[in-house]
C-alpha positions as CSV (number, residue, x, y, z in Angstrom):
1,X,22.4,124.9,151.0
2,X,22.4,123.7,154.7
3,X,26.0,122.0,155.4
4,X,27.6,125.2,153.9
5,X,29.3,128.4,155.1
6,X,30.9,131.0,152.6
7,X,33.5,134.3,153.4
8,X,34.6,137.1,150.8
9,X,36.6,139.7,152.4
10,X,38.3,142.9,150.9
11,X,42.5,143.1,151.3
12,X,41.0,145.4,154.6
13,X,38.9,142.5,156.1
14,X,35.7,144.3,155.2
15,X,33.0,141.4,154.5
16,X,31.7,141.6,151.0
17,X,30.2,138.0,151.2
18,X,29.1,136.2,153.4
19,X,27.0,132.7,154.5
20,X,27.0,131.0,158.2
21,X,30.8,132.2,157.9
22,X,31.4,131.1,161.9
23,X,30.0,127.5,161.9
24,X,32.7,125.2,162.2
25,X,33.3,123.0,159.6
26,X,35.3,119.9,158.0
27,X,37.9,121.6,156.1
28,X,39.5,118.7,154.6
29,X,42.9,119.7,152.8
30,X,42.0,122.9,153.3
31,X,43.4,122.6,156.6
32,X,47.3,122.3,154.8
33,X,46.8,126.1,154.7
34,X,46.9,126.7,158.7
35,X,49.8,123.7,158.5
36,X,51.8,125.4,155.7
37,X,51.3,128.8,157.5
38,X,52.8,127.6,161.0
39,X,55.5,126.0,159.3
40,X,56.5,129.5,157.5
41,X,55.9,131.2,160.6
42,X,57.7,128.7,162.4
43,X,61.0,128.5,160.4
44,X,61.1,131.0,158.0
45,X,60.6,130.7,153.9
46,X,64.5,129.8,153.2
47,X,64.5,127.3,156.1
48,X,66.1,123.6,155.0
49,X,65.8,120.3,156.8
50,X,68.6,118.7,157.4
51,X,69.8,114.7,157.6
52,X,72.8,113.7,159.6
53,X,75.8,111.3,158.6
54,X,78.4,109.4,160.7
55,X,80.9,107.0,161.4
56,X,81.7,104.6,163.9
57,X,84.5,102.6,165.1
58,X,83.7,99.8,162.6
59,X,83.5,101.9,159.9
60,X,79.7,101.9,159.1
61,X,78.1,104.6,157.6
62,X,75.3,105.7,160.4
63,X,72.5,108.0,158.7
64,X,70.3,109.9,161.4
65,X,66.9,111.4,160.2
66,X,65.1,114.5,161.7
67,X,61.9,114.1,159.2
68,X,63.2,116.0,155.8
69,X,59.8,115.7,154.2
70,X,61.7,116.1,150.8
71,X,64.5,112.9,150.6
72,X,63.6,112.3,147.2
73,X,66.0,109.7,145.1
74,X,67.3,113.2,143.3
75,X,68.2,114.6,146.7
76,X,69.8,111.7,147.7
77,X,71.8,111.2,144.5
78,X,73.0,114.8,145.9
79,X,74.0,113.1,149.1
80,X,76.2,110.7,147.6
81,X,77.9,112.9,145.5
82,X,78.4,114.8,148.7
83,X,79.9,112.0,150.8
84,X,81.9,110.8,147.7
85,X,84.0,114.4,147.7
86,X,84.4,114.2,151.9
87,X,86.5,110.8,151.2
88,X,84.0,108.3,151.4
89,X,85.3,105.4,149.2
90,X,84.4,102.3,151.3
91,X,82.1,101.3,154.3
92,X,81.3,98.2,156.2
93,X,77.8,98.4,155.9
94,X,74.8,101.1,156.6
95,X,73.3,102.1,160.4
96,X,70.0,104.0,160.4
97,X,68.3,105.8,163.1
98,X,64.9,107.1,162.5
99,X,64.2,107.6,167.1
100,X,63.5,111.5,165.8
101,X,59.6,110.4,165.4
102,X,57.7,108.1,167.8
103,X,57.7,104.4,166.4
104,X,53.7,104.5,167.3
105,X,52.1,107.3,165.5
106,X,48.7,107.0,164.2
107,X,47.5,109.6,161.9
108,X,43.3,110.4,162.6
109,X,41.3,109.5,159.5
110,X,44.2,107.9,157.8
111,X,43.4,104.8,156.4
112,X,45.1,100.8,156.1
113,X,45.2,101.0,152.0
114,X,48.8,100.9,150.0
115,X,47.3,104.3,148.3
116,X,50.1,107.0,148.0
117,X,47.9,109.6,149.6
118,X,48.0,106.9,153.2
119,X,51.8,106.8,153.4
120,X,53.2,106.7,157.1
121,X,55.3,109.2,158.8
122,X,58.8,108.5,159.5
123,X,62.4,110.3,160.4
124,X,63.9,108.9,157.8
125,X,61.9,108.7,154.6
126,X,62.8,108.4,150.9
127,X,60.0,109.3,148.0
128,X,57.2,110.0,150.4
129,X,57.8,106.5,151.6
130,X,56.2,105.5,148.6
131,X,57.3,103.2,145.5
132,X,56.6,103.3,142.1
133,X,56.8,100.4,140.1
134,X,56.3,98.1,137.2
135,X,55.0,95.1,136.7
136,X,55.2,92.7,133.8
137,X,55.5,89.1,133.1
138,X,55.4,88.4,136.5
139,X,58.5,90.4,137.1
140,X,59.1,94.0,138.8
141,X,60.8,97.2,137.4
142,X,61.4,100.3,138.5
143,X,59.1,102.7,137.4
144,X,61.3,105.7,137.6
145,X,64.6,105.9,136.3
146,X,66.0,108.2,139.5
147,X,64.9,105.2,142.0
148,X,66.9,101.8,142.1
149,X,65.5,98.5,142.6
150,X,65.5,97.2,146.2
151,X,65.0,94.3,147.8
152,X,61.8,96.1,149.8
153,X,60.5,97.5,146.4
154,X,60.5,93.8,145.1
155,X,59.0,92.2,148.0
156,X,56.3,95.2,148.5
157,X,55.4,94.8,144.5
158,X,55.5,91.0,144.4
159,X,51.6,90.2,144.4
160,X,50.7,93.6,142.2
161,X,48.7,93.1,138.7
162,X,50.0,93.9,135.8
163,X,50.7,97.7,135.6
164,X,52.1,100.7,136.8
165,X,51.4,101.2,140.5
166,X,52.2,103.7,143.1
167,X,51.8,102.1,146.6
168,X,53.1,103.4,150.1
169,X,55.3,101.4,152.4
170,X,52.6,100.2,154.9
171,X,54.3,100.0,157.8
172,X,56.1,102.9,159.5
173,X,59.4,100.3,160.4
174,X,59.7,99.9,156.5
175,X,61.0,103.5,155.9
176,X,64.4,103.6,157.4
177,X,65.4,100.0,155.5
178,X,64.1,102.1,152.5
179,X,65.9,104.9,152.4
180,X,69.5,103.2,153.1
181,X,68.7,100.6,150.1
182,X,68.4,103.6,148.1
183,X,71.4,104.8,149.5
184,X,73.7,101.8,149.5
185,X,72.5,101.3,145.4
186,X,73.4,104.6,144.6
187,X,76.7,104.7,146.5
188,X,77.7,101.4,145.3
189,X,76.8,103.0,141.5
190,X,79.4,105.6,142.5
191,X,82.2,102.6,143.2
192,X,82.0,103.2,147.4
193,X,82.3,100.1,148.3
194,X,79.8,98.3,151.0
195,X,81.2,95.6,152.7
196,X,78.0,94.1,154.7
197,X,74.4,95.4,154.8
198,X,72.1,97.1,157.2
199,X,71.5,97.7,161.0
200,X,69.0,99.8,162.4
201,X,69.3,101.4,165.9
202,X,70.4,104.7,167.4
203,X,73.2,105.9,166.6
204,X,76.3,105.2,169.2
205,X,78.2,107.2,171.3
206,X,81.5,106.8,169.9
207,X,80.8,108.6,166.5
208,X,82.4,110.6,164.2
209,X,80.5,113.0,162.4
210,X,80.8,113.5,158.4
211,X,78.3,115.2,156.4
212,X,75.2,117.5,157.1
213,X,72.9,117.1,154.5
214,X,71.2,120.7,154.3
215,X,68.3,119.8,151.6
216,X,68.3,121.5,148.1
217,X,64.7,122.5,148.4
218,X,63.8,125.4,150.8
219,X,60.8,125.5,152.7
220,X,58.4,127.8,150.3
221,X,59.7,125.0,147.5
222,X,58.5,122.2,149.8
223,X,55.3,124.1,150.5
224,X,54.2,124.8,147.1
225,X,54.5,121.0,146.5
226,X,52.0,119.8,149.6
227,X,49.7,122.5,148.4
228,X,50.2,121.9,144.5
229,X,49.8,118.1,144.9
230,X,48.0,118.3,148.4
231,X,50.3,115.9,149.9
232,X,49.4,114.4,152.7
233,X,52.6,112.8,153.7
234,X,54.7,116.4,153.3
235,X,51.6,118.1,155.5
236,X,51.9,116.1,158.5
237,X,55.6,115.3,158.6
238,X,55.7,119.2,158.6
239,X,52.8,118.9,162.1
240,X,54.9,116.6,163.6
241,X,58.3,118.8,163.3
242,X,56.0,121.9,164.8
243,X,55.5,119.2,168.0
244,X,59.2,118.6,168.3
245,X,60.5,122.5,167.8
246,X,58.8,123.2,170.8
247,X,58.5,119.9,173.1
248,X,61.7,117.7,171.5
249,X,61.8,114.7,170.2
250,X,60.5,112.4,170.1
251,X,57.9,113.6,167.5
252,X,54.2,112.6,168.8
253,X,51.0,114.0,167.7
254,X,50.0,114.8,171.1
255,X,53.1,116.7,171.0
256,X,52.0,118.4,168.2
257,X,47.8,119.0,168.9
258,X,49.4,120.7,172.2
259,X,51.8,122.9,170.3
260,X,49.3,123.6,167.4
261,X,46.7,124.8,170.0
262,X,49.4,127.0,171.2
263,X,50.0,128.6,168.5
264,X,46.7,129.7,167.4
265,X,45.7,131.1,170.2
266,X,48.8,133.2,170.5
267,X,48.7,133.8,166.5
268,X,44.5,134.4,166.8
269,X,42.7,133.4,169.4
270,X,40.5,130.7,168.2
271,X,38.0,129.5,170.8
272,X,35.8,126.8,168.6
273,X,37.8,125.2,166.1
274,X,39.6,121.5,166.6
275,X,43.0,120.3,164.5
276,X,43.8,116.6,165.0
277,X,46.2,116.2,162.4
278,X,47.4,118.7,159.8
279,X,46.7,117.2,156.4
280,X,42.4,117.5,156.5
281,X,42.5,113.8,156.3
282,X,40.7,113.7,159.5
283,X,36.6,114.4,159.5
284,X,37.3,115.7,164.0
285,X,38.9,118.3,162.3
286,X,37.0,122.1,162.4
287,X,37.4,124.8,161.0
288,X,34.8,127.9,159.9
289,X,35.1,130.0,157.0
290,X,36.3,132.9,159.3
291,X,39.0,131.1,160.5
292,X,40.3,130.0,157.1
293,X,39.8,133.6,156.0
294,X,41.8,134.7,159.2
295,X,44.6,132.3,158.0
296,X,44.6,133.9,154.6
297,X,45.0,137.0,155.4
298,X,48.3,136.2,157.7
299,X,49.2,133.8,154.0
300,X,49.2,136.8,151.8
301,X,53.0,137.1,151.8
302,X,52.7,134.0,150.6
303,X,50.1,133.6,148.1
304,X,51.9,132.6,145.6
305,X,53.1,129.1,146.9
306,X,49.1,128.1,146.4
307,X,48.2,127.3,143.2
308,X,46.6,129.1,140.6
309,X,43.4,128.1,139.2
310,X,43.3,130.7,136.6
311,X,44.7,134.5,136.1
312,X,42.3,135.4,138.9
313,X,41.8,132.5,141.2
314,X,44.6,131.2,143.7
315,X,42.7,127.9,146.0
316,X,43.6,125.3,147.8
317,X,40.8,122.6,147.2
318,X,39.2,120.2,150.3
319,X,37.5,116.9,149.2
320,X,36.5,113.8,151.6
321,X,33.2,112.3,151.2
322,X,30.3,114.7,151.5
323,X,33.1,117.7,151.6
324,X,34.0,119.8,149.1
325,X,36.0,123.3,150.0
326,X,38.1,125.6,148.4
327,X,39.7,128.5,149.7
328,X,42.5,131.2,148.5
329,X,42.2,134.5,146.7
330,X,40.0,136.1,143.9
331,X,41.4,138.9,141.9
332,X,38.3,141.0,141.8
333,X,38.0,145.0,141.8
334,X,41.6,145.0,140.8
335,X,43.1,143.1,144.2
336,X,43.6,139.8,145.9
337,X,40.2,139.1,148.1
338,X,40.8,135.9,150.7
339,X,37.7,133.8,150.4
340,X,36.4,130.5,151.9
341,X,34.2,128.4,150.8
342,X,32.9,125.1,152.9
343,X,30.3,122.3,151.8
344,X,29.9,119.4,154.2
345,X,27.2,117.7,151.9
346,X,27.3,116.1,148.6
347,X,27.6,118.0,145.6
348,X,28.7,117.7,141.8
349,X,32.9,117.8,141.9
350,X,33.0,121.2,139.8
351,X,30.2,122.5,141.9
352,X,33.2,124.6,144.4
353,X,34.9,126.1,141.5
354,X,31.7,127.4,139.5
355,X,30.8,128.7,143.4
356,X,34.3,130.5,143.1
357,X,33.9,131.7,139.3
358,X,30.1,133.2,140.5
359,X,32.2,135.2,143.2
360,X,34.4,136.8,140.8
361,X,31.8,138.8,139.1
Protein backbone atom coordinates (compact mmCIF):
# COMPACT_ATOMS: atom_id res chain seq x y z
CA UNK A 1 0.00 0.00 0.00
CA UNK A 2 1.60 3.38 -1.05
CA UNK A 3 -0.13 6.23 1.16
CA UNK A 4 0.67 4.04 4.26
CA UNK A 5 3.25 3.94 7.16
CA UNK A 6 2.97 1.34 10.12
CA UNK A 7 5.09 1.17 13.78
CA UNK A 8 5.01 -1.79 16.46
CA UNK A 9 7.37 -1.19 19.15
CA UNK A 10 8.21 -3.34 22.36
CA UNK A 11 7.45 -1.43 26.05
CA UNK A 12 11.66 -0.84 25.42
CA UNK A 13 11.12 0.96 22.04
CA UNK A 14 12.67 -1.94 20.12
CA UNK A 15 10.96 -2.06 16.54
CA UNK A 16 9.11 -5.24 15.99
CA UNK A 17 7.17 -3.70 12.95
CA UNK A 18 7.67 -1.57 10.83
CA UNK A 19 6.50 0.19 7.20
CA UNK A 20 7.76 3.86 5.94
CA UNK A 21 7.37 4.56 9.79
CA UNK A 22 9.07 8.30 9.32
CA UNK A 23 6.95 9.71 6.40
CA UNK A 24 4.75 12.30 7.59
CA UNK A 25 1.37 11.72 7.46
CA UNK A 26 -2.42 13.07 7.92
CA UNK A 27 -3.15 11.82 11.27
CA UNK A 28 -6.69 12.92 11.49
CA UNK A 29 -8.05 12.45 15.15
CA UNK A 30 -5.27 10.68 15.91
CA UNK A 31 -3.69 13.87 16.46
CA UNK A 32 -6.09 14.31 19.98
CA UNK A 33 -3.47 11.98 21.35
CA UNK A 34 -0.38 14.60 21.16
CA UNK A 35 -3.42 17.24 22.32
CA UNK A 36 -4.62 15.10 25.26
CA UNK A 37 -0.87 14.43 26.19
CA UNK A 38 0.16 18.25 26.40
CA UNK A 39 -2.80 18.96 28.26
CA UNK A 40 -1.89 16.18 31.05
CA UNK A 41 1.56 17.28 30.85
CA UNK A 42 0.53 20.68 31.07
CA UNK A 43 -1.88 20.66 34.12
CA UNK A 44 -1.70 17.57 35.66
CA UNK A 45 -4.47 14.46 35.64
CA UNK A 46 -6.67 16.03 38.75
CA UNK A 47 -6.49 19.50 37.13
CA UNK A 48 -10.25 21.36 37.01
CA UNK A 49 -11.25 24.38 34.94
CA UNK A 50 -12.76 26.77 36.52
CA UNK A 51 -15.76 29.58 35.62
CA UNK A 52 -15.98 32.78 37.49
CA UNK A 53 -19.10 34.58 39.17
CA UNK A 54 -19.80 38.21 40.20
CA UNK A 55 -21.76 41.02 41.18
CA UNK A 56 -21.92 44.48 40.37
CA UNK A 57 -23.31 47.63 41.75
CA UNK A 58 -26.72 46.91 40.04
CA UNK A 59 -27.01 43.73 41.28
CA UNK A 60 -26.41 41.58 38.03
CA UNK A 61 -25.11 38.41 38.08
CA UNK A 62 -21.76 38.76 35.80
CA UNK A 63 -20.47 35.08 34.74
CA UNK A 64 -16.73 35.19 33.27
CA UNK A 65 -15.54 32.09 31.19
CA UNK A 66 -11.94 30.77 30.89
CA UNK A 67 -12.98 27.86 28.26
CA UNK A 68 -14.22 24.91 30.72
CA UNK A 69 -14.62 22.52 27.88
CA UNK A 70 -17.06 20.46 30.15
CA UNK A 71 -20.19 23.19 31.18
CA UNK A 72 -22.65 20.64 30.51
CA UNK A 73 -26.44 21.51 31.70
CA UNK A 74 -25.57 18.80 34.77
CA UNK A 75 -22.62 20.92 35.63
CA UNK A 76 -24.40 23.84 35.60
CA UNK A 77 -27.44 22.55 37.56
CA UNK A 78 -24.34 22.17 40.11
CA UNK A 79 -23.65 25.88 39.76
CA UNK A 80 -26.94 26.93 40.66
CA UNK A 81 -27.24 24.90 43.54
CA UNK A 82 -23.97 26.44 44.38
CA UNK A 83 -24.90 30.10 44.13
CA UNK A 84 -28.39 29.27 45.74
CA UNK A 85 -26.40 28.21 49.24
CA UNK A 86 -23.87 31.55 48.94
CA UNK A 87 -27.36 33.71 49.25
CA UNK A 88 -28.22 34.23 45.82
CA UNK A 89 -32.08 34.67 45.91
CA UNK A 90 -32.60 37.56 43.39
CA UNK A 91 -30.74 39.33 40.49
CA UNK A 92 -31.41 42.08 38.08
CA UNK A 93 -30.53 40.36 35.20
CA UNK A 94 -27.27 38.19 33.71
CA UNK A 95 -23.72 39.83 32.40
CA UNK A 96 -21.49 37.44 30.36
CA UNK A 97 -17.99 37.80 29.44
CA UNK A 98 -16.50 35.32 27.15
CA UNK A 99 -12.96 38.14 26.11
CA UNK A 100 -10.81 34.79 27.51
CA UNK A 101 -10.83 33.54 23.61
CA UNK A 102 -10.35 35.79 20.55
CA UNK A 103 -13.85 36.66 19.07
CA UNK A 104 -12.08 35.75 15.52
CA UNK A 105 -10.91 32.17 15.63
CA UNK A 106 -11.02 30.03 12.71
CA UNK A 107 -10.40 26.41 13.20
CA UNK A 108 -8.28 24.85 9.84
CA UNK A 109 -10.36 22.18 8.14
CA UNK A 110 -13.38 22.97 10.08
CA UNK A 111 -16.18 23.29 8.11
CA UNK A 112 -19.71 25.86 7.75
CA UNK A 113 -22.35 22.81 8.55
CA UNK A 114 -24.64 22.86 11.90
CA UNK A 115 -23.05 19.18 12.37
CA UNK A 116 -22.05 18.64 16.19
CA UNK A 117 -18.65 17.54 15.24
CA UNK A 118 -18.14 21.66 13.59
CA UNK A 119 -19.12 23.39 16.83
CA UNK A 120 -17.17 26.74 17.44
CA UNK A 121 -14.93 27.53 20.25
CA UNK A 122 -15.88 29.87 22.85
CA UNK A 123 -15.01 31.00 26.68
CA UNK A 124 -18.04 30.42 27.73
CA UNK A 125 -19.85 27.38 26.32
CA UNK A 126 -22.68 25.16 27.50
CA UNK A 127 -23.27 21.40 25.85
CA UNK A 128 -20.31 21.67 23.44
CA UNK A 129 -22.15 24.67 22.15
CA UNK A 130 -24.37 22.36 20.68
CA UNK A 131 -28.41 21.78 20.99
CA UNK A 132 -30.36 18.88 20.92
CA UNK A 133 -33.78 19.11 19.96
CA UNK A 134 -37.18 17.99 18.85
CA UNK A 135 -39.17 18.68 16.33
CA UNK A 136 -42.90 17.90 15.84
CA UNK A 137 -45.94 19.39 14.50
CA UNK A 138 -44.10 22.27 13.58
CA UNK A 139 -43.23 22.94 17.16
CA UNK A 140 -39.75 22.49 19.10
CA UNK A 141 -38.88 20.41 22.34
CA UNK A 142 -36.12 19.82 24.16
CA UNK A 143 -34.55 16.74 23.42
CA UNK A 144 -32.92 16.16 26.72
CA UNK A 145 -34.56 16.49 29.82
CA UNK A 146 -31.24 18.12 31.71
CA UNK A 147 -31.41 21.21 29.02
CA UNK A 148 -34.19 23.90 29.14
CA UNK A 149 -35.79 25.48 26.31
CA UNK A 150 -34.33 28.86 25.24
CA UNK A 151 -35.22 31.37 23.23
CA UNK A 152 -31.76 30.61 20.98
CA UNK A 153 -32.62 26.74 20.95
CA UNK A 154 -36.10 27.81 19.41
CA UNK A 155 -34.89 30.20 16.99
CA UNK A 156 -31.74 27.85 15.93
CA UNK A 157 -34.37 24.77 15.50
CA UNK A 158 -37.17 26.76 13.86
CA UNK A 159 -36.65 25.58 10.11
CA UNK A 160 -35.41 21.80 11.13
CA UNK A 161 -37.59 18.70 9.68
CA UNK A 162 -39.31 16.60 11.60
CA UNK A 163 -36.93 14.71 13.98
CA UNK A 164 -34.43 14.53 16.51
CA UNK A 165 -31.40 16.74 15.56
CA UNK A 166 -28.22 17.62 17.13
CA UNK A 167 -26.90 20.90 15.56
CA UNK A 168 -24.07 23.38 16.78
CA UNK A 169 -24.58 26.97 17.44
CA UNK A 170 -23.02 28.41 14.21
CA UNK A 171 -21.65 31.38 15.17
CA UNK A 172 -19.01 31.79 17.92
CA UNK A 173 -21.18 35.13 19.38
CA UNK A 174 -24.08 32.59 20.03
CA UNK A 175 -22.31 30.77 22.95
CA UNK A 176 -22.17 33.19 25.71
CA UNK A 177 -26.22 34.13 25.19
CA UNK A 178 -26.40 30.23 25.45
CA UNK A 179 -24.98 29.38 28.34
CA UNK A 180 -26.71 32.36 30.58
CA UNK A 181 -30.32 31.17 29.10
CA UNK A 182 -29.44 27.98 30.45
CA UNK A 183 -28.47 29.57 33.50
CA UNK A 184 -31.19 32.12 34.05
CA UNK A 185 -33.97 28.84 33.31
CA UNK A 186 -32.46 26.85 35.81
CA UNK A 187 -31.96 29.52 38.46
CA UNK A 188 -35.41 30.85 37.98
CA UNK A 189 -36.48 26.78 38.41
CA UNK A 190 -34.74 27.19 41.76
CA UNK A 191 -37.14 30.51 42.67
CA UNK A 192 -33.97 33.17 42.26
CA UNK A 193 -35.58 35.60 40.92
CA UNK A 194 -34.38 37.59 37.52
CA UNK A 195 -35.52 40.83 37.30
CA UNK A 196 -34.40 41.86 33.50
CA UNK A 197 -32.41 39.77 30.97
CA UNK A 198 -29.02 39.64 29.43
CA UNK A 199 -25.88 41.92 28.72
CA UNK A 200 -22.83 40.80 27.33
CA UNK A 201 -19.50 42.67 27.77
CA UNK A 202 -16.43 42.46 30.09
CA UNK A 203 -16.96 42.32 33.26
CA UNK A 204 -16.56 45.87 35.30
CA UNK A 205 -14.30 47.15 37.54
CA UNK A 206 -16.36 47.68 40.41
CA UNK A 207 -17.19 43.89 41.21
CA UNK A 208 -17.73 41.79 43.83
CA UNK A 209 -16.70 38.34 43.51
CA UNK A 210 -19.12 35.24 44.59
CA UNK A 211 -18.53 31.82 43.43
CA UNK A 212 -15.61 29.93 41.77
CA UNK A 213 -17.02 27.21 39.90
CA UNK A 214 -14.08 24.46 40.12
CA UNK A 215 -15.79 21.79 37.51
CA UNK A 216 -16.84 18.30 38.87
CA UNK A 217 -15.01 16.49 36.15
CA UNK A 218 -11.14 16.39 36.35
CA UNK A 219 -9.03 16.47 33.53
CA UNK A 220 -8.35 12.51 32.88
CA UNK A 221 -12.48 12.51 33.04
CA UNK A 222 -12.55 15.20 30.44
CA UNK A 223 -9.90 13.36 28.40
CA UNK A 224 -11.41 10.05 28.26
CA UNK A 225 -14.50 11.83 26.77
CA UNK A 226 -12.57 13.67 23.59
CA UNK A 227 -10.89 10.47 23.02
CA UNK A 228 -14.08 8.08 23.73
CA UNK A 229 -16.29 10.26 21.50
CA UNK A 230 -13.33 12.02 19.59
CA UNK A 231 -14.65 15.33 20.27
CA UNK A 232 -13.61 17.87 18.35
CA UNK A 233 -14.91 20.75 20.30
CA UNK A 234 -13.25 19.34 23.84
CA UNK A 235 -9.84 18.78 21.62
CA UNK A 236 -9.29 22.20 20.56
CA UNK A 237 -10.80 24.18 23.45
CA UNK A 238 -8.08 22.15 25.36
CA UNK A 239 -5.24 23.74 22.20
CA UNK A 240 -6.40 26.94 22.75
CA UNK A 241 -6.00 26.94 26.72
CA UNK A 242 -2.21 25.44 26.05
CA UNK A 243 -1.87 29.00 23.87
CA UNK A 244 -3.11 31.09 26.79
CA UNK A 245 -1.04 29.18 29.79
CA UNK A 246 1.93 30.32 28.30
CA UNK A 247 1.20 33.57 26.12
CA UNK A 248 -2.31 34.92 28.11
CA UNK A 249 -5.31 35.61 26.90
CA UNK A 250 -6.59 36.30 24.74
CA UNK A 251 -6.78 32.67 23.38
CA UNK A 252 -5.53 32.65 19.54
CA UNK A 253 -4.48 29.77 17.58
CA UNK A 254 -1.40 31.50 16.61
CA UNK A 255 -0.99 31.59 20.18
CA UNK A 256 -1.25 28.21 20.44
CA UNK A 257 0.72 26.74 16.91
CA UNK A 258 3.66 28.86 18.68
CA UNK A 259 3.28 27.26 22.09
CA UNK A 260 2.53 23.69 20.65
CA UNK A 261 5.81 23.94 18.58
CA UNK A 262 7.42 24.70 21.80
CA UNK A 263 6.50 22.13 23.44
CA UNK A 264 7.57 19.35 21.20
CA UNK A 265 10.59 20.31 20.64
CA UNK A 266 11.44 20.67 24.23
CA UNK A 267 9.28 17.32 25.04
CA UNK A 268 11.01 15.50 21.66
CA UNK A 269 12.54 17.26 19.16
CA UNK A 270 10.50 16.92 16.14
CA UNK A 271 12.02 18.49 13.12
CA UNK A 272 9.26 17.40 10.15
CA UNK A 273 5.95 17.26 11.57
CA UNK A 274 3.23 20.30 11.33
CA UNK A 275 0.05 20.78 13.93
CA UNK A 276 -2.41 23.48 12.85
CA UNK A 277 -5.13 22.74 15.11
CA UNK A 278 -5.39 19.98 17.72
CA UNK A 279 -8.52 17.95 16.85
CA UNK A 280 -7.00 16.13 13.19
CA UNK A 281 -9.79 17.97 11.59
CA UNK A 282 -7.26 19.67 9.50
CA UNK A 283 -5.62 17.71 6.31
CA UNK A 284 -1.96 20.55 6.90
CA UNK A 285 -1.66 18.55 9.77
CA UNK A 286 1.60 15.85 9.90
CA UNK A 287 2.40 13.48 11.72
CA UNK A 288 4.58 9.98 11.03
CA UNK A 289 4.07 6.85 12.64
CA UNK A 290 7.28 7.44 14.73
CA UNK A 291 6.01 10.41 16.15
CA UNK A 292 2.66 9.05 17.18
CA UNK A 293 4.61 6.05 18.60
CA UNK A 294 6.95 8.70 20.45
CA UNK A 295 3.66 10.17 21.89
CA UNK A 296 2.61 6.80 23.09
CA UNK A 297 5.12 5.90 24.78
CA UNK A 298 5.18 9.34 26.98
CA UNK A 299 0.81 8.28 27.15
CA UNK A 300 1.48 5.02 28.83
CA UNK A 301 0.68 6.44 32.36
CA UNK A 302 -2.20 7.09 30.79
CA UNK A 303 -3.38 4.41 28.61
CA UNK A 304 -6.27 3.81 30.10
CA UNK A 305 -8.14 7.17 29.32
CA UNK A 306 -8.12 5.73 25.41
CA UNK A 307 -10.55 3.44 24.70
CA UNK A 308 -10.58 -0.17 24.56
CA UNK A 309 -11.29 -1.99 21.44
CA UNK A 310 -11.14 -5.32 22.95
CA UNK A 311 -9.26 -7.17 26.00
CA UNK A 312 -6.07 -6.54 23.92
CA UNK A 313 -6.49 -3.52 21.87
CA UNK A 314 -6.47 0.20 23.35
CA UNK A 315 -6.76 2.94 19.84
CA UNK A 316 -7.61 6.01 19.10
CA UNK A 317 -9.16 5.89 15.54
CA UNK A 318 -8.36 8.76 12.51
CA UNK A 319 -10.97 9.09 9.70
CA UNK A 320 -11.22 12.08 6.99
CA UNK A 321 -11.69 11.31 3.48
CA UNK A 322 -9.00 9.03 2.04
CA UNK A 323 -7.57 8.66 5.82
CA UNK A 324 -7.99 6.01 7.99
CA UNK A 325 -5.51 5.62 11.29
CA UNK A 326 -5.55 4.08 14.35
CA UNK A 327 -3.04 4.12 16.96
CA UNK A 328 -2.74 2.85 20.82
CA UNK A 329 -1.52 -0.35 22.39
CA UNK A 330 -1.66 -4.14 21.65
CA UNK A 331 -1.44 -6.54 24.41
CA UNK A 332 0.87 -8.99 22.73
CA UNK A 333 3.71 -11.30 24.29
CA UNK A 334 2.09 -10.59 27.64
CA UNK A 335 2.58 -6.50 27.55
CA UNK A 336 1.24 -3.23 26.23
CA UNK A 337 3.10 -2.59 22.61
CA UNK A 338 2.47 1.36 21.29
CA UNK A 339 1.63 0.96 17.62
CA UNK A 340 0.69 3.32 14.73
CA UNK A 341 -0.96 2.72 11.94
CA UNK A 342 -1.47 5.52 9.02
CA UNK A 343 -3.47 5.18 5.53
CA UNK A 344 -3.82 8.37 3.50
CA UNK A 345 -5.76 6.50 0.70
CA UNK A 346 -9.05 4.89 0.47
CA UNK A 347 -9.77 1.78 2.03
CA UNK A 348 -12.85 -0.35 3.40
CA UNK A 349 -13.81 1.32 7.04
CA UNK A 350 -12.92 -2.00 9.05
CA UNK A 351 -9.84 -2.26 6.96
CA UNK A 352 -7.52 -0.31 10.16
CA UNK A 353 -8.87 -2.66 12.75
CA UNK A 354 -8.43 -6.06 10.87
CA UNK A 355 -4.66 -4.31 10.13
CA UNK A 356 -4.56 -4.02 14.12
CA UNK A 357 -6.11 -7.69 14.90
CA UNK A 358 -3.23 -9.14 12.11
CA UNK A 359 -0.66 -7.35 14.47
CA UNK A 360 -1.70 -9.12 17.49
CA UNK A 361 -0.74 -12.49 16.32
Amino acid sequence: MKQSSLLVVDPSGNEIQSHHADRPMIPASTMKLLTALLALETWGSDHRFVTDFALDQKNYLWVKGYGDPFLISEEIDLIVIALKKRGLKKINGIGVDDSYFSSDIIIDGQSKTDNPYDAPLSALAANFNTINVKRKDQKTFSAEPQTPLTPLIKHLAKDLPIGTHRINLGEQTQSPRYFAEILMAKLEAQGIRITNKLIEGTIPDTIFPFYRHQNSHDLSEIISAMLQYSNNFIANQLFLLLGVEEKGAPATMDKSRSTIRSKVQKLFGWQNYAVREGAGLSRDNRLSARQLIDILQHFLPYRDLISRQNDRILAKSGTLKGVSTYAGYLFRSDQWMPFALMINQSVPYNFRKKVALELLK
